[in-house]
LOMIDREN-688299 format. One record per residue: x negated, y negated, z negated of N, C-alpha, C in turn. Coordinates in steps of 0.1 Angstrom, whole numbers, m for minus. Layout:
BEGIN
<<X,Y,Z>,<X,Y,Z>,<X,Y,Z>>
...
END
This chain:
BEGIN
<<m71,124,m183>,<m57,126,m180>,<m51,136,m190>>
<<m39,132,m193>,<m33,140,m202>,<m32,156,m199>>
<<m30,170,m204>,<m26,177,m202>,<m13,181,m194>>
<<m6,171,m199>,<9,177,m188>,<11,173,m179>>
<<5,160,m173>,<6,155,m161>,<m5,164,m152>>
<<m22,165,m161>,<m31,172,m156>,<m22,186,m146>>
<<m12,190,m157>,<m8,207,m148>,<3,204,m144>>
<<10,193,m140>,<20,190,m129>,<13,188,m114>>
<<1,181,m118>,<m8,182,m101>,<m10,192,m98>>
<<m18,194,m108>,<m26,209,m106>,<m17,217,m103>>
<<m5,222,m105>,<2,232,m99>,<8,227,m84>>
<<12,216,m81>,<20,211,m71>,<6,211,m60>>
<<m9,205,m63>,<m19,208,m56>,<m21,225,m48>>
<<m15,235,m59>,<m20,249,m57>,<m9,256,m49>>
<<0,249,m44>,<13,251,m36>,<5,256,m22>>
<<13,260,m14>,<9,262,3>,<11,254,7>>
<<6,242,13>,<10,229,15>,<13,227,29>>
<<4,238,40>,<12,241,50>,<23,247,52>>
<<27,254,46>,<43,261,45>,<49,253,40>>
<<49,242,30>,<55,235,27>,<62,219,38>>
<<48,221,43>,<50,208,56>,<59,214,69>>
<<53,227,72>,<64,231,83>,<78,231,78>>
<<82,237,65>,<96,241,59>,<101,222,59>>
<<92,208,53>,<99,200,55>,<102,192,71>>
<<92,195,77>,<91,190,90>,<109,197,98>>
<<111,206,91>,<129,209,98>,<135,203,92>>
<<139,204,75>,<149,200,68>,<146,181,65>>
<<135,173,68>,<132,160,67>,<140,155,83>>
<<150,153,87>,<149,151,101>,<162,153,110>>
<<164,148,117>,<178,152,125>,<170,154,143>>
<<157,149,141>,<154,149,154>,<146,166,159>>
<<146,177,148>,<137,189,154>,<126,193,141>>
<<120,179,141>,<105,178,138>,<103,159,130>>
<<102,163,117>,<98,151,109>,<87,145,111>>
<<74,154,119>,<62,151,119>,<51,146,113>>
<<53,155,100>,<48,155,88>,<30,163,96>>
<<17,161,91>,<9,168,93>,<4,181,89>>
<<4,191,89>,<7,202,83>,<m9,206,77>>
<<m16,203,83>,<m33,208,82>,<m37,199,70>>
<<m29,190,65>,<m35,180,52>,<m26,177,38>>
<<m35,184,30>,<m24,188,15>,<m16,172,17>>
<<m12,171,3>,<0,158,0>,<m8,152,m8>>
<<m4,140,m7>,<m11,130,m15>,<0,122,m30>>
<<m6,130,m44>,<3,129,m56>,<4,116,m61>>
<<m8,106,m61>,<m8,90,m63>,<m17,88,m59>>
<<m18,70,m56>,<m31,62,m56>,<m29,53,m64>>
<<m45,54,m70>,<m55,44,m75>,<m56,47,m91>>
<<m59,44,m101>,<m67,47,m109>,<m54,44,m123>>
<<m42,55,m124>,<m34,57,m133>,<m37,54,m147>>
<<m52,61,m148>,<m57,59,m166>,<m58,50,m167>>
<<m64,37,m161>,<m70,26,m158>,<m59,15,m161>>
<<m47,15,m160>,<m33,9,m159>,<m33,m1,m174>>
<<m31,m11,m175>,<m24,m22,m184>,<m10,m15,m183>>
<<m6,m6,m194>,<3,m2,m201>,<15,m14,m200>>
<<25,m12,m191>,<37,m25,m192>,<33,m34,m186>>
<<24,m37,m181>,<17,m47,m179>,<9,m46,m163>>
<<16,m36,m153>,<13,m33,m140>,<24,m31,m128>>
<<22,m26,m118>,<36,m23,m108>,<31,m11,m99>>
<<37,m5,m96>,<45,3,m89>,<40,7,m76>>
<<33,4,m70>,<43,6,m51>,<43,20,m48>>
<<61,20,m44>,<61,29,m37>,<70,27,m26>>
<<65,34,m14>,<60,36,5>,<71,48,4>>
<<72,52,18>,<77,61,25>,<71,71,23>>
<<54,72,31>,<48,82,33>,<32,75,34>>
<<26,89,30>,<9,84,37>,<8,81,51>>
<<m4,73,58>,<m1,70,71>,<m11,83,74>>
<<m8,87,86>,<m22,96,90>,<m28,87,102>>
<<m43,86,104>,<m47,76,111>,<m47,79,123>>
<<m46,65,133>,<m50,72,143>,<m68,80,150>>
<<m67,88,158>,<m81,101,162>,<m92,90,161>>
<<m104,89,159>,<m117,81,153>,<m119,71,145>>
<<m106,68,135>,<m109,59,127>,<m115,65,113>>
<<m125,58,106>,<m130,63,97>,<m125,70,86>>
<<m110,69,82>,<m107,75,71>,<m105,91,74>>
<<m107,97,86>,<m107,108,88>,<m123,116,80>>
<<m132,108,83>,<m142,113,78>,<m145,109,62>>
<<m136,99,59>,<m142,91,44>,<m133,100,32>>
<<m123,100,39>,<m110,102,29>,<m102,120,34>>
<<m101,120,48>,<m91,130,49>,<m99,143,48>>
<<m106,144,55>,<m119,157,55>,<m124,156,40>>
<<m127,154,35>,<m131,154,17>,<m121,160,17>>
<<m108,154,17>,<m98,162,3>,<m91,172,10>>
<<m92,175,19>,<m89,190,30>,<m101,198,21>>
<<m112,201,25>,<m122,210,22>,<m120,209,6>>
<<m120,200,m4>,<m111,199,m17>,<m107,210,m23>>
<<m90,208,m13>,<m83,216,m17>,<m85,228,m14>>
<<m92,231,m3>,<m94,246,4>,<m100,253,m6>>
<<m113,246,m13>,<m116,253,m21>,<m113,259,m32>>
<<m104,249,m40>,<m97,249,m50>,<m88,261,m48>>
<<m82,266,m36>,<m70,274,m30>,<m80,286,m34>>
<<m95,288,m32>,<m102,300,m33>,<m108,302,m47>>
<<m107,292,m61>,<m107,293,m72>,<m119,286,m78>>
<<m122,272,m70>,<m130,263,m75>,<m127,256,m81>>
<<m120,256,m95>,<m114,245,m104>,<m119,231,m106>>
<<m134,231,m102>,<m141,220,m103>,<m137,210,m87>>
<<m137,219,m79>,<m132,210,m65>,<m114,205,m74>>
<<m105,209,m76>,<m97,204,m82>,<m98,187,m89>>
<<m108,190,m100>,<m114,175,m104>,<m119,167,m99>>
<<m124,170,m88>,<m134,163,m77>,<m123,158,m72>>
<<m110,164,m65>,<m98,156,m55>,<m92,151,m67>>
<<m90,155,m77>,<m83,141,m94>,<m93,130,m90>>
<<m103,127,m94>,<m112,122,m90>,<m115,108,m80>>
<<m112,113,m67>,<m112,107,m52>,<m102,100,m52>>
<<m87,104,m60>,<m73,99,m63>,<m72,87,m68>>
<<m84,89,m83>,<m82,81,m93>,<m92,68,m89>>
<<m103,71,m80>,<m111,63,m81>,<m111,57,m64>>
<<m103,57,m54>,<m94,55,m42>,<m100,38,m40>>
<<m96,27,m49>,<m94,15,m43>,<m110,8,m49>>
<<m120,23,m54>,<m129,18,m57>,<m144,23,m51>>
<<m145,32,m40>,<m149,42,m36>,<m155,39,m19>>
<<m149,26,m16>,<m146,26,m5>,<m140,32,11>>
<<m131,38,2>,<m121,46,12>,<m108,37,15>>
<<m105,27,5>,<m94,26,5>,<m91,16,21>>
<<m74,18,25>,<m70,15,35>,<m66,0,31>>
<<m74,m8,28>,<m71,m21,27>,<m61,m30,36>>
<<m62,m25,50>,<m51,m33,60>,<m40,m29,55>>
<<m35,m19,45>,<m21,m18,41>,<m17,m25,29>>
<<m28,m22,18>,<m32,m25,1>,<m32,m43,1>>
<<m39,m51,8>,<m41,m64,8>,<m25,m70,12>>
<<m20,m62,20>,<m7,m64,20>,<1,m72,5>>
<<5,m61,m2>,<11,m64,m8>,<2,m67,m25>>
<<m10,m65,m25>,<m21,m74,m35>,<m20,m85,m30>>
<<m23,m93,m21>,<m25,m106,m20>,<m8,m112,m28>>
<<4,m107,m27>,<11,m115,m41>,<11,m109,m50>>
<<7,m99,m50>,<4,m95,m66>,<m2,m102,m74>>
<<m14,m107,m70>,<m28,m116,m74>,<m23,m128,m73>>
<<m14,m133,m65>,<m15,m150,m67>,<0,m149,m71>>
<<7,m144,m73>,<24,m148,m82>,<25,m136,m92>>
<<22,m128,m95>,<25,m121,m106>,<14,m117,m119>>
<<3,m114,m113>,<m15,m109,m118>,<m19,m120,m119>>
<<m23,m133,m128>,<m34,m142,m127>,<m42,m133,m132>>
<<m56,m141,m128>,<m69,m139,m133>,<m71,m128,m119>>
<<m64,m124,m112>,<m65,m111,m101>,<m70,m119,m85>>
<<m76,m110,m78>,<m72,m111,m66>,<m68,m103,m61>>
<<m67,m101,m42>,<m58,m92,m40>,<m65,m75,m40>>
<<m79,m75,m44>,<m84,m62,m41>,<m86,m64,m62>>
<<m91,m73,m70>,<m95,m64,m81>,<m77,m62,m88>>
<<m74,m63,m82>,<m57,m63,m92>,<m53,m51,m96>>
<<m59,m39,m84>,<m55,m22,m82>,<m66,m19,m94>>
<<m73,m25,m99>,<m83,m19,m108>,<m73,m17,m122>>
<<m67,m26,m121>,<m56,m21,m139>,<m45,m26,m138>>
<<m38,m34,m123>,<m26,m38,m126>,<m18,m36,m118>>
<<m21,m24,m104>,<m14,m20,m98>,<m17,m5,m92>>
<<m8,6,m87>,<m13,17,m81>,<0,23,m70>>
<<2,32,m64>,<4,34,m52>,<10,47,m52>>
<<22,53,m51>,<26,63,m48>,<39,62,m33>>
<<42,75,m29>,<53,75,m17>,<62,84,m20>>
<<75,80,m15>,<87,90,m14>,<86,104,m12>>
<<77,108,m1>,<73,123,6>,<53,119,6>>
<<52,127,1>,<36,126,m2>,<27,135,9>>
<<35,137,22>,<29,144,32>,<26,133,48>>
<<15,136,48>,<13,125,57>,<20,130,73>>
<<24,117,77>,<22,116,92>,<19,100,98>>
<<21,101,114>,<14,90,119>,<28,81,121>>
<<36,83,118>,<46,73,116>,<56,80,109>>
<<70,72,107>,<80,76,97>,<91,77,107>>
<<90,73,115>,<106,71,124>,<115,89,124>>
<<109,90,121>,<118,107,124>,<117,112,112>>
<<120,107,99>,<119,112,89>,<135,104,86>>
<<142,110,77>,<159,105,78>,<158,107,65>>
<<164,91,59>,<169,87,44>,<178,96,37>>
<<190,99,44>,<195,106,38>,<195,121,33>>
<<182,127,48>,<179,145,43>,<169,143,32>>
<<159,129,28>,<154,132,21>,<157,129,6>>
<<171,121,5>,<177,118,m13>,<181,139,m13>>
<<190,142,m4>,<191,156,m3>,<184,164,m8>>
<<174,164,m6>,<158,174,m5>,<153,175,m17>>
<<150,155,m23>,<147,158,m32>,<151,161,m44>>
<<160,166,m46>,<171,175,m54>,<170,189,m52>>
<<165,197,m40>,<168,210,m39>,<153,217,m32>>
<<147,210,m24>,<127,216,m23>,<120,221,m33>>
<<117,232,m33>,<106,229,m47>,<99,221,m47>>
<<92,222,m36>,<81,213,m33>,<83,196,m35>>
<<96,186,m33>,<98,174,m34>,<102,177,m50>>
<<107,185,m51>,<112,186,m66>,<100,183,m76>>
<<85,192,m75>,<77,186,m81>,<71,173,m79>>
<<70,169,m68>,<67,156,m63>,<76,146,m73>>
<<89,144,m75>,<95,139,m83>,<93,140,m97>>
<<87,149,m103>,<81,154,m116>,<71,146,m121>>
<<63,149,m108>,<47,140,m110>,<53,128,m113>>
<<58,123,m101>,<61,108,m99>,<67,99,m113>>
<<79,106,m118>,<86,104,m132>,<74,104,m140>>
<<68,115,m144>,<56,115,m153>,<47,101,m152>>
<<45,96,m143>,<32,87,m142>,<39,72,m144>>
<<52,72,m139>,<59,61,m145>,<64,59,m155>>
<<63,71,m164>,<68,76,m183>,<54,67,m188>>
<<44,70,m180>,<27,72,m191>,<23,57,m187>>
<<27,51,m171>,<21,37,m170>,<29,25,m180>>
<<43,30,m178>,<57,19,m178>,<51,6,m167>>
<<50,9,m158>,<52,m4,m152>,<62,m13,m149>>
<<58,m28,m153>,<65,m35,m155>,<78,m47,m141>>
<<73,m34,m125>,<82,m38,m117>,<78,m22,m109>>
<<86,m20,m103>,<86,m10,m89>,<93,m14,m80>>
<<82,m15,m74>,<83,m21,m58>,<85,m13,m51>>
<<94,m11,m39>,<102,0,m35>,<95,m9,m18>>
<<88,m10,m12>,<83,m9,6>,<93,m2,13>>
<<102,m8,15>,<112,2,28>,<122,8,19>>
<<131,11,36>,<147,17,32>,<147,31,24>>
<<139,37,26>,<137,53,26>,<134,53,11>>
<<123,43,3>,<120,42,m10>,<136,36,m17>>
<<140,28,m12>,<151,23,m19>,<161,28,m19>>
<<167,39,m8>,<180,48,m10>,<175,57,m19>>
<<163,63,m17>,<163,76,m29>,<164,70,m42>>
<<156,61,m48>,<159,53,m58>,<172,54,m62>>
<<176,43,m53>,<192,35,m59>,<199,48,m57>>
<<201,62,m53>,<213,73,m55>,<203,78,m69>>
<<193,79,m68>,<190,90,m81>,<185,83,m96>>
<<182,67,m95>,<175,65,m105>,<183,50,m111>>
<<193,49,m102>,<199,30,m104>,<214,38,m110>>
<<216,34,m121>,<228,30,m127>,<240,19,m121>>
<<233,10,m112>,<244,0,m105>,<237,m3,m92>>
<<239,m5,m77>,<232,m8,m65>,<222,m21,m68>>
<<210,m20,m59>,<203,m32,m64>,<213,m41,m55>>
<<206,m54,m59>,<220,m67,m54>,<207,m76,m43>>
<<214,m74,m32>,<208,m86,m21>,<204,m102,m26>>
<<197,m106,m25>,<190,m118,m28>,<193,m128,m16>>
<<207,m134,m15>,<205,m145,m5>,<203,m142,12>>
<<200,m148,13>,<193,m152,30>,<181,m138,36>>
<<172,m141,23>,<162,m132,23>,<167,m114,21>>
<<181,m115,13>,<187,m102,15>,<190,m94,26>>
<<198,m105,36>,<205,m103,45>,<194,m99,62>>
<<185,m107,60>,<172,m105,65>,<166,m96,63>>
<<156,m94,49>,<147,m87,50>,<154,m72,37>>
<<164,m72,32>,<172,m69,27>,<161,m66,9>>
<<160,m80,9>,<154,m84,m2>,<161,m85,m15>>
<<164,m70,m22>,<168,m69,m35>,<160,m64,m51>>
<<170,m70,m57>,<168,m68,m72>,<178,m53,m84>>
<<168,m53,m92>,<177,m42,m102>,<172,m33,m110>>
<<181,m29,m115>,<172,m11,m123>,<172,0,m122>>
<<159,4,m125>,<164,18,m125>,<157,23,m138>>
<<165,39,m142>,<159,45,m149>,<151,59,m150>>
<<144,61,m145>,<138,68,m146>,<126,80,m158>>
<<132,91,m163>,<128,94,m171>,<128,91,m184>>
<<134,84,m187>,<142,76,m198>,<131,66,m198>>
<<124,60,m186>,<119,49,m185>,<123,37,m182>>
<<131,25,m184>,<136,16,m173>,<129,6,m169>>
<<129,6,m157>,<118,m3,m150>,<127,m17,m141>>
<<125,m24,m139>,<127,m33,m133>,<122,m32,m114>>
<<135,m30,m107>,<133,m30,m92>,<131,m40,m81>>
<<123,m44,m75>,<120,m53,m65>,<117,m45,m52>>
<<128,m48,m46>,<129,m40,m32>,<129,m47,m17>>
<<125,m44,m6>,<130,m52,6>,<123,m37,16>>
<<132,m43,33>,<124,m36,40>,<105,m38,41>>
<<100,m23,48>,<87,m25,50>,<83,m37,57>>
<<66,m39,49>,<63,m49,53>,<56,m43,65>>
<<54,m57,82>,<55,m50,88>,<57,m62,100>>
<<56,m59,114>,<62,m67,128>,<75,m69,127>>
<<80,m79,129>,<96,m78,136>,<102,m84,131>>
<<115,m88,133>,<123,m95,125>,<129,m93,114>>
<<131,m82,111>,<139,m73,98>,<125,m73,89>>
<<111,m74,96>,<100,m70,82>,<95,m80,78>>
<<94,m84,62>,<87,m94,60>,<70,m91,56>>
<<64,m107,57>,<52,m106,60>,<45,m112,50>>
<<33,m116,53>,<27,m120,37>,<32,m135,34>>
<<32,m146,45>,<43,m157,42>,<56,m157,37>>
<<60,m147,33>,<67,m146,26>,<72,m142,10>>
<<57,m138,10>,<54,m138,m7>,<60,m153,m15>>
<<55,m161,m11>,<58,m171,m22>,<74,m174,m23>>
<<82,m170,m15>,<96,m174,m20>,<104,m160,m23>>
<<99,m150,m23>,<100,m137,m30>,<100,m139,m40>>
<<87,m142,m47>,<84,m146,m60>,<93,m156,m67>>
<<94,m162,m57>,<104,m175,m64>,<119,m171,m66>>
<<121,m161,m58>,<136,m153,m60>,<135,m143,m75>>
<<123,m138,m76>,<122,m129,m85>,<118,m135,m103>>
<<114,m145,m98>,<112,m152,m113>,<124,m152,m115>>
<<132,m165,m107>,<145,m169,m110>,<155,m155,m114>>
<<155,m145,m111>,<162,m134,m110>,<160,m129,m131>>
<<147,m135,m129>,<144,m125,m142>,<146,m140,m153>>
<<150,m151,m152>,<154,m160,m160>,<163,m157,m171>>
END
């Protein structure tokens, strides 16, 4: 990893990450409490950045990390590792620092990763945009994984779109988050960003879109399935947005990949 990205983690890792979560858990929120987890640093990307087909990868970016629910394995695979991590790191173990770079970079190959969310949206990556891919080797060089607020909780519902386009303009804390983020999409150029949910796509479209993305038809109006640009970092990337995927009528599902794809070729004609 480069040096400048290297000390954008590295410093945004060396933050108080509990003071940080309580200070967003008020200002993220109209309801009291965003319900951010406060006991578990933030998570700066997933999946293996160096690794990336240059122009030639995508995007996703989420809301937030999920935090699991009490006895599922990722507590012990994933969340306790990079807790103790960073604790050490906080007491001047530079090498635990590399170790959580590390866990980050090497996420969809380690077997931690949270595949009931990742298969999601790999399985059309691999069969409409990635040939030669399926839906788990695709994260190996043609896809990786970042979120709006890089602080976990066990749902999003009390987190508010608009305190967070706000925030992240005036937090330190989101402010570096946005740093990193710009950085990693300066160094991949990926060749779509995929925006999962409303929350990814308002901060986008106010801070990075030169014109609103444009609803796509039927599937707009529904799953509010849009197209567009943005620029970011004097990067411009190509935007593919809709609500999260997901239950319900407003979320679409993986039957729905193939006529996404078919909106999006056509789009890019």
């Amino acid at each position: 990893m480069d040096k400048e990205l290297y000390s954008l983690i590295h410093e945004f890792m060396r933050r108080d990450h509990q003071n940080d979560s309580e200070r967003l858990n008020q200002k993220l929120t109209s309801s009291g409490n965003a319900g951010l987890v406060e006991e578990m640093p933030p998570i700066p990307f997933t999946g293996d950045i160096e690794a990336m087909d240059v122009g030639n990868c995508v995007c996703l970016l989420g809301i937030n990390p999920l935090w699991p629910a009490v006895g599922k394995p990722a507590h012990e695979l994933e969340l306790k590792p990079a807790i103790d991590l960073i604790k050490k790191m906080h007491s001047g173990d530079e090498q635990s620092f590399d170790k959580y770079l590390d866990s980050r970079l090497n996420y969809f190959k380690s077997g931690i990763a949270n595949w009931g969310h990742f298969d999601k949206v790999g399985h059309g990556y691999s069969e409409h945009i990635f040939t030669g891919t399926d839906k788990r080797s695709v994260w190996e060089r043609n896809a990786f994984a970042m979120d709006v607020i890089p602080y976990f909780s066990r749902d999003a519902t009390n987190l508010n779109r608009k305190k967070i386009v706000e925030q992240v303009t005036e937090d330190p804390a989101l402010i570096q988050h946005q740093r990193i983020m710009s950085s990693i999409i300066s160094k991949t150029q990926p060749s779509i960003l995929h925006l999962n949910g409303s929350h990814a796509i308002e901060l986008v479209e106010e801070l990075y879109c030169e014109n609103p993305l444009v609803r796509q038809g039927a599937f707009g109006k529904q799953f509010g399935l849009r197209f567009g640009e943005a620029k970011i970092n004097h990067t411009t990337v190509k935007v593919f947005a809709h609500n999260q995927f997901g239950y319900g009528r407003y979320n679409p599902a993986k039957k729905h990949w193939p006529e996404f794809a078919r909106l999006w070729q056509q789009w890019n004609e």
